[in-house]
C-alpha positions as CSV (number, residue, x, y, z in Angstrom):
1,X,0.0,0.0,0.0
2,X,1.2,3.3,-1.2
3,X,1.0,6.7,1.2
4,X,-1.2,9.6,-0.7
5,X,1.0,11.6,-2.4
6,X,1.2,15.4,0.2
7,X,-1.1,18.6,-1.0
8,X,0.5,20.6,-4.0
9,X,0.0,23.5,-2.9
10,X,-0.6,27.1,-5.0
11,X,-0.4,30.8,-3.5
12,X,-3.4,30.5,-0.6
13,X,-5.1,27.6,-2.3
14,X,-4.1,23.9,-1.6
15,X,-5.5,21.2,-3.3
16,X,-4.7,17.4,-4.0
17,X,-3.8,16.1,-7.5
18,X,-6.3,14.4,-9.1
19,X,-6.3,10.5,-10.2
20,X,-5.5,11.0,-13.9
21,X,-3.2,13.6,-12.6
22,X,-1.0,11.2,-10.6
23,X,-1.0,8.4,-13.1
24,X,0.7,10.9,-15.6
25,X,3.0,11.8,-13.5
26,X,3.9,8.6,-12.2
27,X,4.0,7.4,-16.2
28,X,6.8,10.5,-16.4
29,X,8.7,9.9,-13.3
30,X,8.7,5.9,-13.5
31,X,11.9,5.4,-16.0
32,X,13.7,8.0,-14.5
33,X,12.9,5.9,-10.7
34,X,14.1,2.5,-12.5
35,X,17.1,4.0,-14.0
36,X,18.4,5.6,-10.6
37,X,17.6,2.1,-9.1
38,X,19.8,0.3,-12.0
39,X,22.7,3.1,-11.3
40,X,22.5,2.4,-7.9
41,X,22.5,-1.4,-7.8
42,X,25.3,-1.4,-10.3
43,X,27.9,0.7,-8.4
44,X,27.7,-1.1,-5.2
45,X,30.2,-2.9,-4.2
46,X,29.9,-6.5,-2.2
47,X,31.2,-6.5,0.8
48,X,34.4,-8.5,1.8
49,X,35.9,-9.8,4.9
50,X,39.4,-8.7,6.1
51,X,41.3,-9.0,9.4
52,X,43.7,-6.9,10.9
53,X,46.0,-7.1,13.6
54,X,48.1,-5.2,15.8
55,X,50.4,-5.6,19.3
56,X,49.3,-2.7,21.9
57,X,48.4,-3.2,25.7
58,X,49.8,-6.3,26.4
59,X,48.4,-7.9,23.7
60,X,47.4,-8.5,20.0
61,X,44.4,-6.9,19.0
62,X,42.5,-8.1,15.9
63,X,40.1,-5.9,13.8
64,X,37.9,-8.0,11.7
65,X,35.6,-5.8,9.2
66,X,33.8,-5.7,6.0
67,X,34.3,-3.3,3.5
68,X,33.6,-2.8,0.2
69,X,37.1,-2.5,-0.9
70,X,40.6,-3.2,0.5
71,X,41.6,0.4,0.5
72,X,38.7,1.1,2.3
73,X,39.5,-1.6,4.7
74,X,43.0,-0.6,5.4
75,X,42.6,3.1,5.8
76,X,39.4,2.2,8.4
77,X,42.0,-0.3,10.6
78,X,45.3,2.4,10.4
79,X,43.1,4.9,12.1
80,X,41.7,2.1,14.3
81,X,45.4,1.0,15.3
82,X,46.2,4.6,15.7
83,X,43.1,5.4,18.0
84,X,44.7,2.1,19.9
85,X,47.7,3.8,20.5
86,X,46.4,6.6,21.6
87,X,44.4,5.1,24.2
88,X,47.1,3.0,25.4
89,X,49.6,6.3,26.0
90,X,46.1,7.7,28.2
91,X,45.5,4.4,30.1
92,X,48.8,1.9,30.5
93,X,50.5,1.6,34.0
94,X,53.7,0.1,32.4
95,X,54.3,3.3,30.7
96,X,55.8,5.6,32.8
97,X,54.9,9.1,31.1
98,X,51.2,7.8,30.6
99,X,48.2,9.9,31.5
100,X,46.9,7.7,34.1
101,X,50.8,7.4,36.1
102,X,51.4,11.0,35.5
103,X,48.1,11.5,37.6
104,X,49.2,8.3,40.1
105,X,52.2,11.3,40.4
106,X,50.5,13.8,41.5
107,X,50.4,15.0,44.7
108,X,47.3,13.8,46.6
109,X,44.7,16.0,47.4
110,X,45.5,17.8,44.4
111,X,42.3,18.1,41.7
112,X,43.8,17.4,38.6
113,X,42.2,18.3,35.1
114,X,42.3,14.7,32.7
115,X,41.6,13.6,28.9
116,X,37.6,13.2,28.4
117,X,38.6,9.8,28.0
118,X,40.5,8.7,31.7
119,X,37.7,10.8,32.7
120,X,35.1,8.5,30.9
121,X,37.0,5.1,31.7
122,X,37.2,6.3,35.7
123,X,33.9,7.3,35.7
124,X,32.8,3.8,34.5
125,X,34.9,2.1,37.1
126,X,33.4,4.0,39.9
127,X,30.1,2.5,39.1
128,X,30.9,-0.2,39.0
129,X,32.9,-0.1,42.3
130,X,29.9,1.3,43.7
131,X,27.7,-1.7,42.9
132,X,29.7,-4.3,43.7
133,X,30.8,-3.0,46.9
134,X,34.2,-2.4,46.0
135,X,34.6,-6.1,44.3
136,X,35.3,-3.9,41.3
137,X,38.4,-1.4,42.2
138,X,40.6,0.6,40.2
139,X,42.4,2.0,43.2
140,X,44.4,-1.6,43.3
141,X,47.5,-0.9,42.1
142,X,49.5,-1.2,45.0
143,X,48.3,-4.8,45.1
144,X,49.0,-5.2,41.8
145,X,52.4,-3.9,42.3
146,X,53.0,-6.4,44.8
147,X,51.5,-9.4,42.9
148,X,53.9,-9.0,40.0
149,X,56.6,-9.1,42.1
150,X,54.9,-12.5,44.3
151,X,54.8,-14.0,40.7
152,X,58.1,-13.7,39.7
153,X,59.5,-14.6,42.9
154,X,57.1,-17.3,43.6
155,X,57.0,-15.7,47.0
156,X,54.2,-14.2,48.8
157,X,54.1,-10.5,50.0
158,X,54.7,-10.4,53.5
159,X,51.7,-9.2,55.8
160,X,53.8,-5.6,55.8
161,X,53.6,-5.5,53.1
162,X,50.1,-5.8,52.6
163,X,49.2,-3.4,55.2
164,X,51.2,-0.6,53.7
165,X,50.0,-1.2,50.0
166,X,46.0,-1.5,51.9
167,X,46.4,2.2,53.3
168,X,46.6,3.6,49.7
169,X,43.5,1.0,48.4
170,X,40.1,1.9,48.3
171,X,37.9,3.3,45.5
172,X,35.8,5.8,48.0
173,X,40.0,7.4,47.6
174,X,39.3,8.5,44.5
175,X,37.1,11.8,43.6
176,X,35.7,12.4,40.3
177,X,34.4,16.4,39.8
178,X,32.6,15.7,36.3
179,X,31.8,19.3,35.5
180,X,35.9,20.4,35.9
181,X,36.7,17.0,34.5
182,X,39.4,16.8,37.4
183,X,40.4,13.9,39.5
184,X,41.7,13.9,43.4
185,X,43.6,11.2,45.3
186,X,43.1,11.7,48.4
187,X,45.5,9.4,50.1
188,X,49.3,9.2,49.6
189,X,50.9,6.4,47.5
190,X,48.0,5.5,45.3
191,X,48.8,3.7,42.0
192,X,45.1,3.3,39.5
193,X,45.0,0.7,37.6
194,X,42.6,0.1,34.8
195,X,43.6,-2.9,33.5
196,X,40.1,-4.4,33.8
197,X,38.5,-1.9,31.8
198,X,41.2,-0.6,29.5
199,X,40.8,-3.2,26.9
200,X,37.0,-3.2,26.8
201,X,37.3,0.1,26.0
202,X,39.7,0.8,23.8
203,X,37.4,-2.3,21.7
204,X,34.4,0.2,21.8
205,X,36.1,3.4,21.2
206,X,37.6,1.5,17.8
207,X,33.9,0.2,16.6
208,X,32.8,3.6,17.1
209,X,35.7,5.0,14.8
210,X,34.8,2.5,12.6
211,X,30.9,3.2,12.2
212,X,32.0,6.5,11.8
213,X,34.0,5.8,8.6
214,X,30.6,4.2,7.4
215,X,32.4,0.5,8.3
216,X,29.3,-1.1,10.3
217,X,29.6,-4.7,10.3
218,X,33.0,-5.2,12.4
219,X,34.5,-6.8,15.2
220,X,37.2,-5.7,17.3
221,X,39.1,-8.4,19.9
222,X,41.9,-7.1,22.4
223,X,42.6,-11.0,23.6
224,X,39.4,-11.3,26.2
225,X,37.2,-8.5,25.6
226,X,35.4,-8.2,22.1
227,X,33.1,-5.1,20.9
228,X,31.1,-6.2,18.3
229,X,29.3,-4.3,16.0
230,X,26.4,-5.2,12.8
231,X,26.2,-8.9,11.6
232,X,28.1,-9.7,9.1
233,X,26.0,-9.8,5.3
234,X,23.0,-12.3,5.4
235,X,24.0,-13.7,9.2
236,X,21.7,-13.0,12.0
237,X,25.4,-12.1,14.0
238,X,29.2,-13.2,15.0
239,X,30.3,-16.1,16.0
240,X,31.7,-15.9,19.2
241,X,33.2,-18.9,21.1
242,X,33.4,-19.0,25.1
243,X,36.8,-20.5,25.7
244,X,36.6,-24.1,28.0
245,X,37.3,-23.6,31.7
246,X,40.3,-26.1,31.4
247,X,41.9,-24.6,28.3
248,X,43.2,-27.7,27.0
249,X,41.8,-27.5,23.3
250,X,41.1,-24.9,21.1
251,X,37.8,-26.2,21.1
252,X,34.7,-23.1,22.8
253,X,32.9,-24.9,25.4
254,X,30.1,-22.9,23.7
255,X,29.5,-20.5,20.6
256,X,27.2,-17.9,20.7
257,X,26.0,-15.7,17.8
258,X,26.2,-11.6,18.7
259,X,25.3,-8.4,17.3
260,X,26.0,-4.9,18.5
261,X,27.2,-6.4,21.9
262,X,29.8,-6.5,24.1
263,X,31.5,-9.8,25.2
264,X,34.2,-10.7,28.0
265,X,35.6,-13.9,29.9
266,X,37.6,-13.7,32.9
267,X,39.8,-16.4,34.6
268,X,42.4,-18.1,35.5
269,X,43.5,-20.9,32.8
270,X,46.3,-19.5,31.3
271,X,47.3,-16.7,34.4
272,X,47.4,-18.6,37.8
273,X,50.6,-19.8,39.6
274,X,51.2,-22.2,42.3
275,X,52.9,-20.6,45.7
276,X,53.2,-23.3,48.0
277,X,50.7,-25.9,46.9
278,X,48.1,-23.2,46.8
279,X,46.4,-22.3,43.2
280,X,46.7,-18.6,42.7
281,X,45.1,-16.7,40.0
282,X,46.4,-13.0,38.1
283,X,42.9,-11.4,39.3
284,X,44.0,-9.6,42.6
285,X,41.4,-9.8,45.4
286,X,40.8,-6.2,46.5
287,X,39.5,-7.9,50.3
288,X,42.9,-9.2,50.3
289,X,45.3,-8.3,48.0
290,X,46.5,-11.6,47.1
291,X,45.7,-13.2,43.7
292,X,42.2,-14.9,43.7
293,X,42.3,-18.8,45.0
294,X,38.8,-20.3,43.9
295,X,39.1,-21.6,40.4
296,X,36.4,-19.8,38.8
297,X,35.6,-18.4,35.0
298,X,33.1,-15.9,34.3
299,X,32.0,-15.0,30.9
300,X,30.0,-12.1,30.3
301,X,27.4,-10.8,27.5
302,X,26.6,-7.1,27.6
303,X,25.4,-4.2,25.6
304,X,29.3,-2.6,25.6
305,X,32.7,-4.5,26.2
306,X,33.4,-1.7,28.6
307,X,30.8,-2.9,30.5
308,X,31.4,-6.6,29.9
309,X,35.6,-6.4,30.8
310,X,34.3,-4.7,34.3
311,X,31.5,-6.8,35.2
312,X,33.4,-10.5,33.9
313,X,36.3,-9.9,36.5
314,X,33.5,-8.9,39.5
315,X,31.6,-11.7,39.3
316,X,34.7,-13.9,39.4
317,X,35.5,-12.0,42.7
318,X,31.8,-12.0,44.0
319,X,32.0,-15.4,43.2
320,X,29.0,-17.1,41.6
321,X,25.6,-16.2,44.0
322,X,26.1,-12.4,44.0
323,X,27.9,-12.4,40.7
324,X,24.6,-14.0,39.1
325,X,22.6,-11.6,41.2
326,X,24.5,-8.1,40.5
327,X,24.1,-9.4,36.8
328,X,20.2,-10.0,37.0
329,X,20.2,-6.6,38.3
330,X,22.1,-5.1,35.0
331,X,20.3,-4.2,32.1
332,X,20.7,-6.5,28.6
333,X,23.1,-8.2,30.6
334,X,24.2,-12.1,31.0
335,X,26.5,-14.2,32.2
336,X,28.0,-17.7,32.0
337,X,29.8,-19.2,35.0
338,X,31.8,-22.2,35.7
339,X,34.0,-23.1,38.6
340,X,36.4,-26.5,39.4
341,X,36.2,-27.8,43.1
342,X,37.6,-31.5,44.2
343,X,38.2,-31.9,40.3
344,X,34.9,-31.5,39.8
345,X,33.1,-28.4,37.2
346,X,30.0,-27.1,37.6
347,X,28.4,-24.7,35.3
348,X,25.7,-21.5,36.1
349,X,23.7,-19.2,34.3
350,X,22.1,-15.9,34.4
351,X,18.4,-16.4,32.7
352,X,18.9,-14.0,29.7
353,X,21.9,-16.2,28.7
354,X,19.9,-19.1,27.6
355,X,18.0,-16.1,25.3
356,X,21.1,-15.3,23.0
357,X,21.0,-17.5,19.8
358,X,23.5,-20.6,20.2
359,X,25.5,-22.9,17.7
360,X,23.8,-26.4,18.4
């Protein structure tokens, strides 16, 4: 069914075209409609796959896109990598002269003015701190400090040591002014660290410059943490595996198919060491600041992989009854859990994760 045509409309007078009227005019207009629609049929292009890759923080990120062309395609992942780049010299704490340690500088009590982008990233955080009771922190980098050290060593931070790094932990420490876009630490010897948000990020900020360049169907992977944008042409979405808890194939426990999404898993099979017999994973506990000891995996399915990198590493701290529950609570949010006890694995879900379309 066709919409009438609007009023034609003549000095004061307005009046609607009459039957005959139309049909002559459609009879006029019709070859010129079919050959615009000829013209514009012929000079598209079909779209083709390419992948992209690039080292930045700490890992290799992949860009996988379709574009009409490769020119197209390369120029779109150059200024992709170079927004990477970008973000990494903002957010890294192994850079020395990054945004984020130049703040950790500072001296505390100090508001300092930051990039919209810490800004945006702390902001984020702090929600997520606040929601999860301080699960989530991004205060932890004295911990973290310690843990690297406990892990090459193979040697446990002593309980001084602890106690020192705990008086310079806590994300209540950090205040966020959003009108001056200024941060204040307001203890001495704080150290942020973002590294459970960074990546997530930096995926989104990249499919947004993408979209931007008019490259819509595209995924963008930094290892974990995937932002995934349109299907790819004629599939209802990506397929995205969820690694096994175990790690021992290659083979996903599960694959899921996502559009416009956010997706992030977080444990310990590839990041864990032993310290006397115990089983110690790279996620620092912000209760203790010792690396995590139940062996647990948490994937998590959101609407952003900012979202998804913070909330996939608090539920593996909350552990799996309030990490279900803080994800029930989120919006367009799900989650896939699976923990080994006694050498046995048992597997939970959130209720909207059995709603996103599988591989059977």
């Amino acid at each position: 069914m066709f919409d009438q045509p609007p009023a034609l409309r003549s000095g004061p007078l307005t009046f609607l075209p009459s039957s005959a009227f139309r049909l002559r005019l459609f009879s006029l207009l019709a070859p010129l409609l079919l050959l615009t629609a000829c013209r514009s049929t012929q000079t598209e292009k079909p779209l083709q796959r390419f992948a992209f890759t690039h080292p930045a923080m700490g890992t290799l990120m992949t860009i996988t896109l379709y574009a009409p062309d490769p020119a197209v395609a390369k120029e779109g992942a150059a200024a992709a990598f170079q927004r990477i780049d970008a973000l990494e010299d903002i957010l890294s704490d192994y850079q020395a002269d990054s945004e984020l340690m130049r703040l950790c500088d500072q001296p505390f009590g100090t508001p300092m003015p930051v990039s919209v982008e810490l800004f945006d990233v702390l902001q984020r955080a702090r929600q997520i701190s606040k929601l999860s009771d301080g699960a989530f922190d991004v205060t932890v980098g004295p911990y973290i400090r310690l843990w690297r050290f406990a892990r090459k060593r193979k040697v446990l931070p002593t309980p001084a040591e602890i106690a020192a790094a705990r008086s310079a932990v806590g994300w209540q420490n950090l205040r966020l002014n959003p009108r001056a876009r200024t941060v204040t630490l307001l203890v001495p010897n704080m150290r942020l660290d973002v590294g459970s948000i960074g990546k997530g990020y930096a995926a989104d900020q990249v499919l947004r410059l993408l979209k931007g360049r008019g490259i819509d169907r595209a995924l963008v992977a930094a290892s974990g943490d995937i932002a995934i944008g349109n299907p790819p042409p004629g599939q209802r979405g990506w397929k995205v595996g969820v690694a096994a808890f175990d790690g021992a194939t290659n083979a996903p426990s599960r694959t899921l198919f996502l559009h416009n999404a956010g997706i992030s898993t977080s444990g310990d099979t590839e990041q864990f060491i032993e310290i006397n017999g115990v089983h110690y994973s790279h996620i620092v506990n912000p209760a203790t600041g010792l690396g995590m000891t139940e062996r647990i995996q948490a994937t998590v399915i959101g609407p952003d992989a900012t979202t998804t990198d913070c909330l996939d590493t608090t539920v593996s701290l909350l552990g799996v009854q309030r990490g279900l529950a803080l994800i029930e609570s989120w919006p367009h949010t799900a989650a896939l859990i699976v923990t080994k006890e006694g050498g046995q694995t048992h597997t939970f879900a959130s209720r909207g994760f059995w709603q996103i379309p599988q591989v059977r």
